[in-house]
N, C-alpha and C positions, 0 to 999 in steps of 0.2 A: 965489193958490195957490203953496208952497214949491215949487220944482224939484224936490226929495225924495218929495212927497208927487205929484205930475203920474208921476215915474216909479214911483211903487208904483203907482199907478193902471193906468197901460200894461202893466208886466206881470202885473197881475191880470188883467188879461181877455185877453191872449197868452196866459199861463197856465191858465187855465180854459177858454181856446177849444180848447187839444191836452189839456186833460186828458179833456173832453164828447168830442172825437175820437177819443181814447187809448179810451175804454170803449167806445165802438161801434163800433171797427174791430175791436178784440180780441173782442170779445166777442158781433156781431151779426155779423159780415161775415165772420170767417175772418182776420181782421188788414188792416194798412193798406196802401188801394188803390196799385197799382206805382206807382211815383214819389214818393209820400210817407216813404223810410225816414228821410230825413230829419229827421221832425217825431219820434223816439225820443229821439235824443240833445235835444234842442232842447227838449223837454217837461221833461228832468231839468235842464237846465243852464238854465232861466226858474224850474224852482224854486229851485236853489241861486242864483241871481239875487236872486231874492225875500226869500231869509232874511236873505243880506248887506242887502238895502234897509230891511229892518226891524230889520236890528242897528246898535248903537251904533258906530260908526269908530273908537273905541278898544278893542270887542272883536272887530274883523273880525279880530285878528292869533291869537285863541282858533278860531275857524274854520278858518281857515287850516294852525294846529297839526294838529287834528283830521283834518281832511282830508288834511291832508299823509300823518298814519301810516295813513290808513287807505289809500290811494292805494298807499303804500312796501309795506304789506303785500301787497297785490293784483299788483306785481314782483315780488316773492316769490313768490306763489303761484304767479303764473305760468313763473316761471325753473325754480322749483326744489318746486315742490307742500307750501311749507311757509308756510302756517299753516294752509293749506286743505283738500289733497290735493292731487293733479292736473287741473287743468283749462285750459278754452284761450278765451278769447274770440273769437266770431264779429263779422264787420264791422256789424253792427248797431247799435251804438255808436259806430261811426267819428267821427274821428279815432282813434289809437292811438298809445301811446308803449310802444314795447318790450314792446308785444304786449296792452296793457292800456288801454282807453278813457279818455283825457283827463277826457270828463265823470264817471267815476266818481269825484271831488274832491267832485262838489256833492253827488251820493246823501250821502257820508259825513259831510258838512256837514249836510246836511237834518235828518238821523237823529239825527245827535247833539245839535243844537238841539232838536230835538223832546221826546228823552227828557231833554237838560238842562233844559229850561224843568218838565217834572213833576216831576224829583228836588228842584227848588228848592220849588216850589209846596208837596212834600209834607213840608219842612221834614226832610228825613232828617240822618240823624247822618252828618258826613265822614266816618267810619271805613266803613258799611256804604253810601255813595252809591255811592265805585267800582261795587262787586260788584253794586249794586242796578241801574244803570243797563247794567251788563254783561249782567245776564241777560235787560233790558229790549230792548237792541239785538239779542239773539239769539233772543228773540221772534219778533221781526219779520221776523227771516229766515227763516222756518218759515212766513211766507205770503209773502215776496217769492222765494226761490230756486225752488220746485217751477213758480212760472209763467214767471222769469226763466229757467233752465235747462230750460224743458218749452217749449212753446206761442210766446212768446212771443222765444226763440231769440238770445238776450245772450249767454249762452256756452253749453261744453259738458263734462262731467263724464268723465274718462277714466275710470273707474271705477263704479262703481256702490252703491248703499245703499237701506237698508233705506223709508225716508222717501223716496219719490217718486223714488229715484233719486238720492239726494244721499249722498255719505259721510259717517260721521257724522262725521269730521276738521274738516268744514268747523264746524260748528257751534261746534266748540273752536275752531276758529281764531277765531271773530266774537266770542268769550267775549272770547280775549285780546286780541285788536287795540284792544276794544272795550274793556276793563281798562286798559290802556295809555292808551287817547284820555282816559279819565276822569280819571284818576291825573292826566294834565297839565292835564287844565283846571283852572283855580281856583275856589275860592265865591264869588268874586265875580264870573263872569260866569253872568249871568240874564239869558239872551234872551228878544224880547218876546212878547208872547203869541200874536199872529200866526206867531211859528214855531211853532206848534203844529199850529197849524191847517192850517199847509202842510206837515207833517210828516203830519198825520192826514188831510189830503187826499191821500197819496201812499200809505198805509193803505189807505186804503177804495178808491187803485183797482185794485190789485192782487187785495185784495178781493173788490170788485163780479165782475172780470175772473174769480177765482176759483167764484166762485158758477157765471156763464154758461158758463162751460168745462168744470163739473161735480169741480171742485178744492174738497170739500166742508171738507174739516177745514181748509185753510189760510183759504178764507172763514171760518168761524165764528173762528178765531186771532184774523182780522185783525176782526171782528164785536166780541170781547171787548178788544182792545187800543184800539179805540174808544170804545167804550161809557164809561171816564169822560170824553173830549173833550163827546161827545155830553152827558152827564148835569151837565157843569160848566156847560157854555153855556145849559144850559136853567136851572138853579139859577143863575146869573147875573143871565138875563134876569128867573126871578122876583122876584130881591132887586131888581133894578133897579126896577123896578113897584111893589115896596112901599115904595121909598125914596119914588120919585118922589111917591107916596099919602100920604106922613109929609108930607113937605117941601110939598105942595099944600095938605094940610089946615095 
């Protein structure tokens, strides 16, 4: 076994051991027993972990990009309430630079592999990928923000809106941060298909978490943002079974 493939392993199942934790402390228990805050930050930065382990070493520096503006924006937000509105992170997250959690680098790595691996997939036109993938990443924030800023207690909204308490500022800002990350990435990076999965596994748990907290509309969001992960892997596994059925007989 490759040393690359021994550490995608390890943090598959690190990974999926605080994600099974992550749903049943939020979700059954009232959130995670004292002394575990720990395992928050730790859960996002084993998935941004992951994607880097499954992307090629000559596109970790497209990553990196991504992450970086979306990271720059988030000192923004918080200095000066602009691309966002005003808001303030709580120590939930910890570590913090300048007021702003370290690990939010990997969320914006995850996310944006996620959605770059389906813009590739659905063969879209460069002109309409940006904008396509923009509206994609601001999806997603309409089931991650209501439970990250609610319940769930990452940060805190000085202001208020109409949408669970969110201003609607913020959502423009995700358009554009997210405009910007795409503009710089190139077509030729196609991350692998396991960033998807770890992308749609960070989905569904927000998701799930939405569902048991009674967060009805961002559950179903995050339900329909799904559903082609879900519906590709199954049309996979059949074509697989009928290859295999060509090639046997």
């Amino acid at each position: 076994m490759k040393a690359r493939d021994a550490i995608r392993i390890v943090l598959t199942f690190a990974y999926g051991f605080l994600w099974v934790g992550g749903v049943v402390s939020y979700a059954f228990m009232g959130g995670p027993p004292e002394g575990t805050g720990w395992t928050a930050p730790l859960y996002l930065a084993l998935a941004g972990a992951l994607v880097f382990a499954f992307t090629r070493v000559k596109d970790w520096a497209w990553l990196v990009v991504g992450a970086s503006i979306g990271f720059l924006s988030e000192l923004s937000g918080v200095a000066f309430g602009v691309p966002y509105s005003a808001y303030a992170y709580t120590d939930v997250l910890s570590p913090k630079l300048m007021g702003v959690p370290l690990v939010l680098t990997t969320a914006w790595l995850v996310l944006l592999a996620y959605v770059q691996h389906w813009v590739v997939v659905l063969k879209l036109p460069m002109l309409v990928r940006p904008l396509v993938a923009a509206c994609w990443m601001t999806v997603i924030d309409l089931v991650i923000d209501p439970l990250a800023a609610g319940p769930l207690g990452y940060w805190r909204w000085e202001g208020d809106g109409a949408y669970f308490g969110i201003p609607w500022m913020n959502f423009v800002g995700w358009f554009l941060t997210s405009l910007l990350i795409f503009i710089a990435i190139p077509r030729s990076f196609k991350p692998h298909i396991a960033t998807r999965v770890i992308g749609a596994s960070v989905i569904v748990f927000f998701g799930v978490i939405a569902f048991a907290l009674g967060f009805v509309l961002p559950g179903f969001i995050a339900l329909a943002l799904v559903g082609p992960d879900l519906w590709a892997m199954a049309f996979s596994k059949h074509t697989g079974r009928q290859s295999s059925r060509v090639e046997t007989a």
